[in-house]
C-alpha positions in Angstrom: -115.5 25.1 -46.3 -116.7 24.9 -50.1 -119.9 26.4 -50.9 -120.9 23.3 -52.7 -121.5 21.5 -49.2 -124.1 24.1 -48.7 -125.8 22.7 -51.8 -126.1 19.1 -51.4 -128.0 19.6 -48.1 -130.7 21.5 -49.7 -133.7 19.0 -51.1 -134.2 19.7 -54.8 -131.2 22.2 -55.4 -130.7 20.4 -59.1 -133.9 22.0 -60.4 -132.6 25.9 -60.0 -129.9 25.5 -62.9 -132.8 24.1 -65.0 -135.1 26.9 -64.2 -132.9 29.8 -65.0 -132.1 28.1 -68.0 -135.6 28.1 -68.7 -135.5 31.7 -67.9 -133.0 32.9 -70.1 -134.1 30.8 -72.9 -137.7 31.9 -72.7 -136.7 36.1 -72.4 -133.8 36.1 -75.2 -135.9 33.6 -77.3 -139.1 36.6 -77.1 -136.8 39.2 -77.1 -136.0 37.8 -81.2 -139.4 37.5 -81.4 -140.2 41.2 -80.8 -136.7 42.3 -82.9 -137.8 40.8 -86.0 -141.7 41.7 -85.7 -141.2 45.0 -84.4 -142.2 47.5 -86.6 -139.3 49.4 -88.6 -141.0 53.0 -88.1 -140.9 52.1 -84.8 -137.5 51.1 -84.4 -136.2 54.4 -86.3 -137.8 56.5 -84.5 -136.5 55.0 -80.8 -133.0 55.2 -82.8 -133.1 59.0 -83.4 -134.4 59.8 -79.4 -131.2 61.2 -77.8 -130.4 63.5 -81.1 -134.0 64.6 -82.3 -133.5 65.7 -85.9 -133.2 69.0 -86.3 -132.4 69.9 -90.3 -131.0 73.4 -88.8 -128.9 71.9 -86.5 -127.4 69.1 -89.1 -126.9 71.4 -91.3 -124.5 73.5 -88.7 -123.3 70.6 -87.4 -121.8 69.2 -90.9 -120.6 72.7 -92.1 -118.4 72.3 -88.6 -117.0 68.8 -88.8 
């Protein structure tokens, strides 16, 4: 048995595809929205989170490497 079958008994099944599409279009389309009008202090400072800067530990870290 294909899984299609399933499908075509269910009333309205062809509006689901258009939905998520709708979905995805809507999220990724704000998503570019709040990239480009996000503000750029912002942005740097949710960049540097995992590795806080530290001048003392740069400093050490480049006189390693």
């Amino acid at each position: 048995m294909k899984f299609i079958h399933y499908l075509e008994n269910i009333t309205g099944v062809g509006i689901y595809p258009l939905i998520s599409l709708l979905v995805f279009f809507v999220f990724f389309s704000a998503l570019i929205i709040w990239v480009f009008r996000a503000d750029k202090a912002y942005i740097n400072n949710m960049k540097h989170i995992p590795f806080p800067a530290n001048d003392n530990d740069s400093t050490e870290q480049n006189k390693i490497a």
